[in-house]
C-alpha positions in Angstrom: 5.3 7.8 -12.8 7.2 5.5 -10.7 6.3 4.2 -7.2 9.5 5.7 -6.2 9.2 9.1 -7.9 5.7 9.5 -5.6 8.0 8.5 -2.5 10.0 11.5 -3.3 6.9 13.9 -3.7 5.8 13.0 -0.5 9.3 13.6 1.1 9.5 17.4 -0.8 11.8 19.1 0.9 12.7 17.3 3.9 16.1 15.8 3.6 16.5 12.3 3.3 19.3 12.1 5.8 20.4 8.5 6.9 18.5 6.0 5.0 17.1 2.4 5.2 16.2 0.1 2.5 14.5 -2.7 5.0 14.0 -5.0 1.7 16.5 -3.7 -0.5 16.9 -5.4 -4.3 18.4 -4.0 -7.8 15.8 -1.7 -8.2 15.2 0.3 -4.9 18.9 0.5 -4.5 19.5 2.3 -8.0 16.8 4.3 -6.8 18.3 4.8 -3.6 21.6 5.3 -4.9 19.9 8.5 -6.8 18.9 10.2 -3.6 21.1 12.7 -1.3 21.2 10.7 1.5 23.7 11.1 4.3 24.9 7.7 4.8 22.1 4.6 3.5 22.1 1.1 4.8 20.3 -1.7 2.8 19.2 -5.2 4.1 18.2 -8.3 2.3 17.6 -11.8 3.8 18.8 -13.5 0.9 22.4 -13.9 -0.2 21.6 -14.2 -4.2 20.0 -11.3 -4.1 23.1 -9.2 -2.0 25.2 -10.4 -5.0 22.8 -8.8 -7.7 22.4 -5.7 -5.4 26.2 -5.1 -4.8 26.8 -5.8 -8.6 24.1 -2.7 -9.1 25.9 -0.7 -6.3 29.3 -0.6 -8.3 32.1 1.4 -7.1 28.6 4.5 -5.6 28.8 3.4 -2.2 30.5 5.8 0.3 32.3 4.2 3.7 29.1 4.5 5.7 26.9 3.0 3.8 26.4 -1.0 4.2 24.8 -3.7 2.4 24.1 -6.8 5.2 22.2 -9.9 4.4 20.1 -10.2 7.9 16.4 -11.4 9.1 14.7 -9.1 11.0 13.7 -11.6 13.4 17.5 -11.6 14.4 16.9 -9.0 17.5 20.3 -8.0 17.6 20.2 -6.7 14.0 21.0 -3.1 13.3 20.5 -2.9 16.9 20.1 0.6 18.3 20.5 2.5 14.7 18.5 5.4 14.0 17.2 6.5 10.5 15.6 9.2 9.4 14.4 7.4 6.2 13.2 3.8 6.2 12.0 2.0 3.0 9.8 -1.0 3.0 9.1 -1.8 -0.6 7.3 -4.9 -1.1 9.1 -6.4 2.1 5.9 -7.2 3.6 5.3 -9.7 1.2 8.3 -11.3 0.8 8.7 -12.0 4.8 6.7 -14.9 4.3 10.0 -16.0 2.3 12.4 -15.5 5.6 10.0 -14.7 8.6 6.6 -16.4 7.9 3.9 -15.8 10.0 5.6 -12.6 12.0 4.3 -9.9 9.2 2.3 -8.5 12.3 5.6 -7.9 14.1 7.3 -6.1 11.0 6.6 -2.4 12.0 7.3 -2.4 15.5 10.6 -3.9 14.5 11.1 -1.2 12.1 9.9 1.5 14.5 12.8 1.2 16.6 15.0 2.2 13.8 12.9 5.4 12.9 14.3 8.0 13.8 11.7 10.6 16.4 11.2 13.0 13.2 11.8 10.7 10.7 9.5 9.1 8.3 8.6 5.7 7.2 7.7 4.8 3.7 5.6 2.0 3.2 5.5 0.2 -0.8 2.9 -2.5 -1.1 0.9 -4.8 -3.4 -3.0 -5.6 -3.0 -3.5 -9.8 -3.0 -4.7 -10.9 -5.8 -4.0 -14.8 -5.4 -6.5 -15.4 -3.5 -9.3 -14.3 -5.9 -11.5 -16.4 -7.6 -10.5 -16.3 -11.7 -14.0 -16.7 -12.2 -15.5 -13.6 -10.4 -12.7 -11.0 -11.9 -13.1 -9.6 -15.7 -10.5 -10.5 -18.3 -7.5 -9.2 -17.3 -8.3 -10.0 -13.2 -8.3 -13.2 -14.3 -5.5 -14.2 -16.5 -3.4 -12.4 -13.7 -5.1 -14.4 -11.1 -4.3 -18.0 -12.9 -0.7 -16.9 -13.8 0.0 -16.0 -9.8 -1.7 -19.0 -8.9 0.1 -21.0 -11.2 3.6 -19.7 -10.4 2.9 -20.5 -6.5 1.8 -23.9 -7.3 5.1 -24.5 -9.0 6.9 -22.9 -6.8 5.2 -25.1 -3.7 5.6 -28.5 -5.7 9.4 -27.7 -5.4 9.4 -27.0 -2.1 10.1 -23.2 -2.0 7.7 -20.7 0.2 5.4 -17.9 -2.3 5.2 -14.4 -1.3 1.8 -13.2 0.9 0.9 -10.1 -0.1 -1.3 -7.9 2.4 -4.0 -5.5 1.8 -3.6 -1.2 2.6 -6.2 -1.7 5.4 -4.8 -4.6 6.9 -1.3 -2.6 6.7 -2.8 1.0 7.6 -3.9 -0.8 10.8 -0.7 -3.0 12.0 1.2 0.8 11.4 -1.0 2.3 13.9 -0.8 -0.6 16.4 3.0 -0.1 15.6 3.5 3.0 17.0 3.1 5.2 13.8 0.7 7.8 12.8 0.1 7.3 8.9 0.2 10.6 7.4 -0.9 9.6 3.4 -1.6 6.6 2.3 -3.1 6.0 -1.7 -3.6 3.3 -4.5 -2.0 2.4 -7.6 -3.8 1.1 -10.7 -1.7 -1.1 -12.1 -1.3 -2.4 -16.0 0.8 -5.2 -16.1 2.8 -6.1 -19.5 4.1 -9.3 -21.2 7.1 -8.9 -18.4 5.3 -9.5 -15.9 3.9 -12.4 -17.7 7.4 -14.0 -18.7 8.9 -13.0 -15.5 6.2 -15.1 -13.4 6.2 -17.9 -15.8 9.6 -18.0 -16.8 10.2 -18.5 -13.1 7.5 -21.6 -13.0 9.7 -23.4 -15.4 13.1 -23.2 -13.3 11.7 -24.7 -10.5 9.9 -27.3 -12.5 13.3 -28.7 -12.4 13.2 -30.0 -9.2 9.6 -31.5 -9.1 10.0 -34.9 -8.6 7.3 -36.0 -10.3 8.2 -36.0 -14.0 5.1 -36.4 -15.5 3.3 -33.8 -13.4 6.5 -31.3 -13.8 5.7 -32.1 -17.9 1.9 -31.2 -17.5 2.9 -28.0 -16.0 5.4 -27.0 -18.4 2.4 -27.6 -21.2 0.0 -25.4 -19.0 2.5 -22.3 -18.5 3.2 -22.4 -22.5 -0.9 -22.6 -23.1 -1.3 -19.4 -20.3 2.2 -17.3 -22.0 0.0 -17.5 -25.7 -3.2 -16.6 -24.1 -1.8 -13.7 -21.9 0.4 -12.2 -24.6 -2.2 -12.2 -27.2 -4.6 -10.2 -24.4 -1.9 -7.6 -24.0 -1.5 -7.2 -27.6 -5.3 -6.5 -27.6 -5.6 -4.9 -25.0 -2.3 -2.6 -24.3 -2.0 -4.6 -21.0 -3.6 -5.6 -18.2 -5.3 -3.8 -16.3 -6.0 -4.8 -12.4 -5.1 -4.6 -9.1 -3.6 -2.0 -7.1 -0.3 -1.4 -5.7 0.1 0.8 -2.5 2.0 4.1 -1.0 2.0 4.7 2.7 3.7 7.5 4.2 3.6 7.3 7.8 5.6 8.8 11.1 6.3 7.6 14.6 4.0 8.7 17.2 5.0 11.0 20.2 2.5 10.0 22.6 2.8 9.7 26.2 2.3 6.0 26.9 -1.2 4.1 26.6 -2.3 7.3 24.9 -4.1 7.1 21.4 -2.1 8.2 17.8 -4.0 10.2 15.6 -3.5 9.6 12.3 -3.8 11.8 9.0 -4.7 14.8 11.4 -8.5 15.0 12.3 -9.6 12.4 10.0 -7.6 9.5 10.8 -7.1 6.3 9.4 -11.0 6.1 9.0 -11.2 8.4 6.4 -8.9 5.9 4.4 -10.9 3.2 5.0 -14.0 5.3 4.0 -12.2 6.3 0.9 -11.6 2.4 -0.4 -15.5 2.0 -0.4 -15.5 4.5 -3.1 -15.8 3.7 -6.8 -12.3 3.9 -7.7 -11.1 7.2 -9.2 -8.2 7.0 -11.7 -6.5 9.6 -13.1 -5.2 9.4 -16.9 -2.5 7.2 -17.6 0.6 9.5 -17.3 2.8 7.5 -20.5 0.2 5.5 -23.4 3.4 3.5 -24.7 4.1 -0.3 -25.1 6.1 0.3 -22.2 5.3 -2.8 -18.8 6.3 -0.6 -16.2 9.3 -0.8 -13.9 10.5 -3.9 -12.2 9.4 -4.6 -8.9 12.3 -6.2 -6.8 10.2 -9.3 -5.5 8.9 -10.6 -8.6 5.6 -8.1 -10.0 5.8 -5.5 -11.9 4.0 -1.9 -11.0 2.3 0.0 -14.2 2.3 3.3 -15.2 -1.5 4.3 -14.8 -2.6 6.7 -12.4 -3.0 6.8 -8.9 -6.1 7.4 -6.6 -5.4 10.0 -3.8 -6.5 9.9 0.2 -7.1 12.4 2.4 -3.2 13.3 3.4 -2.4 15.5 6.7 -1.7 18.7 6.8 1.7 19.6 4.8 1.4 16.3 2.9 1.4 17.1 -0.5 
């Protein structure tokens, strides 16, 4: 099962109305493209990718819907729309590519556009960067040392990585937002030898414009020895098993001003947080194939393994 498919379980029957892609790409926008929407408008910061997107799009879009290359740090961008649907999928991690250091302003700038009884969808990835190889089993680790390898390159020729987030830092900046999450879960994820091409593949097109030769030469060697060693794990292992992706369903609050938003009903966001200091619980994986997954837009890939549940509100299914 798809991130996207669990977007629409959540939604049920409400209709999607006017919809938002906030961080739209090739993926999200066949998915949205799928949907009965009223009218959709998609945003990307980066021209390249509006190209790909609109090549996706075809001759499907209706007159109301728009593609627009914007930052969201331009105020006067999509300036006072209303949505009743807004998609963030993996945007908060690829801000630091456009917008670094505002990812604590992202939801209020999306919370304008939200429509009263509309609902904001939240897609994100757990950092796993920052880990230490050494600490993690396996899998955590060759996944580890290919992202940390891919950001090196990608620093040494002057380009900004994505900064991935974790759900509670995210649960929290929602709240402070304006929103009261309503369901919010993690998503084992088994990445496949596309993941493992896609990140290292992109290591060796920007080698191209390291100056240093030798260094770029070194590095080319060390993505070739870390390709073998990951694709010979997967073939052992049927993947690779780590990480977490995230779903957050959340809505804006309706509170008079300086009062409190409740979130998930009674329990609140605390019973979320409660629920991450629990051994995991993963349900089977719902395809045992050779297939990698789907393609996330900004560079990952999510698996196909099961997802662990939180507390959701009432209604939430």
């Amino acid at each position: 099962m798809s991130l996207y498919h669990r977007i629409a379980e959540l939604q049920g029957d409400r209709p999607w109305g006017a919809m938002l892609d906030a961080g739209t790409g090739r993926n999200s926008m066949r998915w949205l493209l799928s949907l009965p929407t009223e009218r959709w408008t998609a945003v990307t910061g980066s021209a390249s990718m509006a190209r790909r997107t609109d090549t996706e799009i075809g001759t499907r879009s209706r007159q109301a819907d728009r593609l627009v290359v914007g930052n969201w740090l331009d105020p006067a961008l999509l300036l006072g729309e209303r949505y009743d649907t807004v998609l963030a999928d993996y945007l908060l991690g690829a801000i630091e590519g456009f917008a670094p250091y505002w990812q604590d302003q992202l939801f209020a700038r999306l919370r304008e556009l939200v429509a009263a009884d509309g609902r904001l969808y939240v897609v994100g990835l757990a950092p796993y960067v920052p880990q230490l190889p050494d600490t993690l089993d396996a899998a955590g680790s060759l996944v580890t040392r290919i992202g940390r390898l891919r950001d090196a390159c990608l620093l040494l020729a002057g380009d900004r990585p994505y900064r991935e987030f974790p759900l509670d830092w995210t649960l929290r900046q929602i709240e402070r937002a304006g929103f009261r999450v309503l369901h919010a879960e993690q998503v084992p994820i088994r990445f496949g030898t596309r993941f493992v091409d896609g990140q290292l593949d992109m290591c060796i097109r920007v080698l191209e414009r390291v100056a240093d030769r030798q260094l770029a030469a070194a590095l080319h060697t060390h993505v070739d020895t870390l390709r073998m060693e990951a694709h010979l794990r997967i073939a052992e292992d049927g993947g690779l098993r780590t990480g977490h992706d995230y779903v957050i369903a959340a809505e804006p609050c309706l509170t008079s001003a300086g009062s409190a938003c409740v979130s998930t009903g009674v329990e609140g966001t605390e019973a979320i947080r409660n629920f991450l200091m629990l051994p995991e619980r993963r349900l089977p994986d719902a395809k045992a194939d050779a297939s990698d997954g789907q393609l996330r837009q900004h560079g990952g890939w999510f698996g196909e393994a099961g997802r662990s549940p939180v507390p959701a509100a009432a209604g939430m299914p």
